[in-house]
LOBAVEX-341084 format. One record per residue (C-alpha): x, y, z; residue in three letters. Coordinates in steps of 0.05 Angstrom, whole numbers, padded with zeros to 5 digits, always signed. Layout:
! residues N
XYZALA...
***
This chain:
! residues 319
+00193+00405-00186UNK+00182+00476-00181UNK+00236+00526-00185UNK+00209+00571-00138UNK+00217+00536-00083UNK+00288+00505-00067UNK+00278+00435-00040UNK+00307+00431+00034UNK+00347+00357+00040UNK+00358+00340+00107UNK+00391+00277+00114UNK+00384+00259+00181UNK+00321+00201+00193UNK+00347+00152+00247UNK+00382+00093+00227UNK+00336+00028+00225UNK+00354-00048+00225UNK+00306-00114+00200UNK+00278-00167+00249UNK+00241-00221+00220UNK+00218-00227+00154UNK+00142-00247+00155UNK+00113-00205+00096UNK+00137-00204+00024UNK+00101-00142-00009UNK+00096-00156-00087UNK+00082-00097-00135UNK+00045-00136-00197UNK+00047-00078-00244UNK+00044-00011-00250UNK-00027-00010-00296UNK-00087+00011-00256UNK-00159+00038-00276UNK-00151+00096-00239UNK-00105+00157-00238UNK-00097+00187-00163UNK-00069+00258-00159UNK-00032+00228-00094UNK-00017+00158-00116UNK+00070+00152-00098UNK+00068+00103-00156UNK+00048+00147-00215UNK+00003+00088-00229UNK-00051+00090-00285UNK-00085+00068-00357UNK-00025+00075-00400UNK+00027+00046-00353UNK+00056-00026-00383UNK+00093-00048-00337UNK+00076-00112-00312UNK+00108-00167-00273UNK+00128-00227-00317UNK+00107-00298-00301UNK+00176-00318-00290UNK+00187-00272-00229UNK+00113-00296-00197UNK+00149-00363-00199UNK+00210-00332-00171UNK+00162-00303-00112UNK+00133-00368-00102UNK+00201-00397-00093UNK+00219-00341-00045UNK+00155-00357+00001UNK+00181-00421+00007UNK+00244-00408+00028UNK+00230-00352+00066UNK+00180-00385+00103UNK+00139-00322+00083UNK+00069-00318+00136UNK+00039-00264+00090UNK+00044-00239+00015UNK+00012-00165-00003UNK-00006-00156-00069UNK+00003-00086-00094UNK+00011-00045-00156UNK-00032-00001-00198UNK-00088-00056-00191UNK-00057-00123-00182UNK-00116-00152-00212UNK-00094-00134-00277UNK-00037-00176-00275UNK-00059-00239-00323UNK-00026-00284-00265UNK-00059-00250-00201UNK-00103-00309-00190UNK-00057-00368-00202UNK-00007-00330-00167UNK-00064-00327-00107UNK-00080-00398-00109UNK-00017-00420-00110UNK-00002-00374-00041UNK-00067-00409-00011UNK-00049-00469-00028UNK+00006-00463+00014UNK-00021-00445+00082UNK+00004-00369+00064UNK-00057-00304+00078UNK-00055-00262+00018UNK-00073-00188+00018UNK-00104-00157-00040UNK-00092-00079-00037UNK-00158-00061-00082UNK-00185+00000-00100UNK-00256-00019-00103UNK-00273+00003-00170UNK-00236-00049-00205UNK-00295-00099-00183UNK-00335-00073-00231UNK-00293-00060-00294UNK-00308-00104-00351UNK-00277-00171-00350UNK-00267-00173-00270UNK-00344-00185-00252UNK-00333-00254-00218UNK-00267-00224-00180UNK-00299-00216-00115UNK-00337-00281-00104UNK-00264-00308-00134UNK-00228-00265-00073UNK-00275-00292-00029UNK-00278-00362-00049UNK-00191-00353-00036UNK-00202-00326+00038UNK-00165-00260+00013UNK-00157-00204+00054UNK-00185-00139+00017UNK-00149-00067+00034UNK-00190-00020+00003UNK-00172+00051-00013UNK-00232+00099+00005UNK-00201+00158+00027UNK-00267+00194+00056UNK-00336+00178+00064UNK-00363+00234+00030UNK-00372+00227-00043UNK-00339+00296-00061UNK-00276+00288-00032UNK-00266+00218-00054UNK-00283+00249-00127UNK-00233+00310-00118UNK-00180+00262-00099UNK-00182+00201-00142UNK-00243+00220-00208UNK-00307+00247-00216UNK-00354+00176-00202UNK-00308+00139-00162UNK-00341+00147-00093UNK-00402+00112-00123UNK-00365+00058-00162UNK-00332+00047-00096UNK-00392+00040-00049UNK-00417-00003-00103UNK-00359-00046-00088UNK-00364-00049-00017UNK-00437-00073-00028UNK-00415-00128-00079UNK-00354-00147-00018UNK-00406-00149+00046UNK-00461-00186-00001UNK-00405-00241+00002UNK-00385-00237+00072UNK-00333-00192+00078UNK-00339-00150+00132UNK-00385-00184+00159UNK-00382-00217+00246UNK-00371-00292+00238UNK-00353-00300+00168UNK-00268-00294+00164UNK-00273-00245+00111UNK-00231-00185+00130UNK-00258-00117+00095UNK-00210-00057+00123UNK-00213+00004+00085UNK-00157+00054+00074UNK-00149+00139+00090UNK-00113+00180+00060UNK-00116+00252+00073UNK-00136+00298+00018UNK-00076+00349+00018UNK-00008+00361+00063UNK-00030+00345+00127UNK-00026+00284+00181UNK-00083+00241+00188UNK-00135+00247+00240UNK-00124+00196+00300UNK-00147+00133+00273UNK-00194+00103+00327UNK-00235+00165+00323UNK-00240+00158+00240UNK-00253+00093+00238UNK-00313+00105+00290UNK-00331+00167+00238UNK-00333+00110+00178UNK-00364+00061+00211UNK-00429+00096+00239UNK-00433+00138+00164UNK-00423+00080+00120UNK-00477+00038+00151UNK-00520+00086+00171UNK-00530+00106+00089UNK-00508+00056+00054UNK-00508-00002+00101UNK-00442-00018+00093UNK-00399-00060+00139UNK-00320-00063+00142UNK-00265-00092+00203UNK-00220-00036+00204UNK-00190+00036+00183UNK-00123+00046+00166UNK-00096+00119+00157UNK-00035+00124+00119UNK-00002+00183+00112UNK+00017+00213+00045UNK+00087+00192+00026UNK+00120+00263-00011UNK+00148+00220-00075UNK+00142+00223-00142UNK+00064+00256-00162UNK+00042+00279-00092UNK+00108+00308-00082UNK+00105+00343-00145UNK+00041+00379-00136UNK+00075+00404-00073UNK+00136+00429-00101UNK+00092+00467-00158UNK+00043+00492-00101UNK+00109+00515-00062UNK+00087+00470-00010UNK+00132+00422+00002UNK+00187+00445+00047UNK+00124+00462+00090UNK+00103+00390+00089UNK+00169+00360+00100UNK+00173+00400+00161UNK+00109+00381+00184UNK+00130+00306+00181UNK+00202+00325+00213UNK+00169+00363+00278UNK+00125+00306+00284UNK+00173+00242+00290UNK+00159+00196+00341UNK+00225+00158+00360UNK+00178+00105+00390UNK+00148+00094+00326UNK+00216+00067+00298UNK+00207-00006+00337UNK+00140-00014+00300UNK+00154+00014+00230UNK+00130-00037+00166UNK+00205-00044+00136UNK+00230-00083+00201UNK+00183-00147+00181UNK+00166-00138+00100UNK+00207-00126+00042UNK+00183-00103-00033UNK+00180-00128-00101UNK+00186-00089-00154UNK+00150-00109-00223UNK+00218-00139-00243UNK+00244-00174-00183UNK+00288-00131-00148UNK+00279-00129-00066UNK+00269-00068-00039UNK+00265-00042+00038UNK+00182-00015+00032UNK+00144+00010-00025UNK+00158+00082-00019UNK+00232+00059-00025UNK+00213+00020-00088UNK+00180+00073-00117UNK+00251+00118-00105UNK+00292+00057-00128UNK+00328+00059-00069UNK+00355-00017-00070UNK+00349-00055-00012UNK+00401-00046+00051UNK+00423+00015+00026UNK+00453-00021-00033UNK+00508-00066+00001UNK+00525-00120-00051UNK+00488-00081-00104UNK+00417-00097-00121UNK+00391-00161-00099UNK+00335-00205-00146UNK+00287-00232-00109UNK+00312-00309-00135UNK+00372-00287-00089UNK+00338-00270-00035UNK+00353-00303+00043UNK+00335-00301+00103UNK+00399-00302+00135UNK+00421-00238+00073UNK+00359-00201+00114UNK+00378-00212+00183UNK+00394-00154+00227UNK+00408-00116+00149UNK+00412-00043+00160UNK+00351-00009+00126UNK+00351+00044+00068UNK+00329+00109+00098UNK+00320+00180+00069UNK+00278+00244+00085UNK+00215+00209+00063UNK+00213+00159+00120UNK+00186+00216+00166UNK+00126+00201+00143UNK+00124+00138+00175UNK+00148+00154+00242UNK+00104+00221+00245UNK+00041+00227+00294UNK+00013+00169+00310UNK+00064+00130+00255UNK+00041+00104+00189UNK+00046+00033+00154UNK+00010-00012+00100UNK-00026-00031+00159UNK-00052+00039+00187UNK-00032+00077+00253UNK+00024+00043+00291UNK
***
């Protein structure tokens, strides 16, 4: 972090408790194809950590008695993990929708040419990162040659069905904005994406989500060197939403880290801020219960302002 700008703390985000449990969010591994300048996980080639078989089983075991309705699989790519698919039959096999957070490009990387038709012969939901659809900012934010790799993804997805009326293959795509800023409203994006990406590519897709840029870990550092950070804290502070509180993601899902360990969201994960605030220490997810989870107090710090800011932010888009 830069030393030129003193980072302002302000430890004062509302408290927040869990309802239900319906969504157990899974981080497979921090290895990924990619290296994005605002990626909270620090994600990329050289990363090795990966989660073991033994905790997949211990996830498995969780969704059973959890009664989990739907497991997100995250990461880096998830796809890299030698047990993503088992792991996804497995979760079909037992009634449960699976989410595969994708970026797009991994559909083409050597080795993972049949992993489309194979998400789409599973009925698996694809979230797709695509931050913009035009090809230079999608190249300034995540590599120069992404945007096309990507499109050339989204063509390989619809040729199967996704995104397509009818055919129960959902296709939503992901925003992020490019710098410090909130995202546009979503409705009025998604409208943007919709009428550009068919109109030149002929690309269809269900839905937008815009997610607002968490300030953790590599994003947050670029602020702090740019001396931009307090600025963008602010931002996120004048623009809470106490409304938004009732609908944020960490009331109904909790996150797995590559290990095991149960954690409130991702961003929290990504902080190693242990679930609950840390009451009883850290909890594995082979310990985890529903009745440990109910009406649990929530671990909240400065960064959950970006959830509750604008129009509010989740893993699934505006709330």
């Amino acid at each position: 972090m830069s030393q030129q700008e003193p980072l302002i703390a302000y430890h004062d985000f509302p408290p927040v408790t869990r309802d239900r449990l319906e969504t157990l969010q899974a981080n497979l591994g921090y290895v990924c194809n990619q290296t994005c300048f605002h990626c909270h996980v620090n994600a990329g080639p050289n990363r090795r950590e990966v989660m073991p078989p033994e905790v997949i089983d211990e996830l498995l075991a969780c969704c059973d008695r959890c009664d989990i309705r739907t497991l997100d699989l995250t990461g880096g790519a998830p796809e890299l993990n030698p047990g993503f698919r088992a792991l996804v039959r497995a979760a079909r096999q037992r009634g449960i929708h699976v989410i595969d957070r994708c970026n797009l490009t991994i559909l083409g990387e050597p080795g993972q040419e049949d992993l489309a038709a194979f998400l789409a012969e599973q009925g698996v939901e694809v979230v797709a990162s695509l931050p913009c659809y035009l090809e230079e900012n999608v190249d300034a934010q995540r590599g120069d040659g992404v945007f096309e790799r990507s499109i050339a993804g989204l063509k390989q997805l619809n040729a199967l069905g996704y995104g397509q009326p009818g055919r129960g293959l959902a296709l939503n795509l992901v925003y992020n904005p490019q710098g410090p800023s909130l995202p546009p409203p979503q409705a009025e994006l998604e409208a943007a994406y919709h009428e550009h990406l068919e109109r030149k590519y002929g690309i269809r897709f269900n839905a937008l989500f815009t997610i607002t840029n968490m300030p953790i870990h590599r994003f947050a550092k670029t602020l702090a060197r740019e001396g931009r950070y307090n600025t963008y804290m602010q931002t996120l502070r004048n623009a809470h939403q106490s409304s938004n509180l009732a609908g944020v993601m960490c009331r109904t899902l909790v996150s797995v880290d590559w290990q095991g360990y149960v954690h409130d969201c991702d961003f929290n994960q990504m902080l190693e801020l242990p679930l609950g605030a840390g009451r009883g220490g850290r909890v594995h997810i082979a310990e985890l219960t529903p009745e440990y989870l109910a009406q649990a107090p929530i671990a909240v710090a400065d960064h959950c302002y970006g959830c509750t800011a604008g129009q509010g932010s989740s893993c699934g888009g505006a709330l």
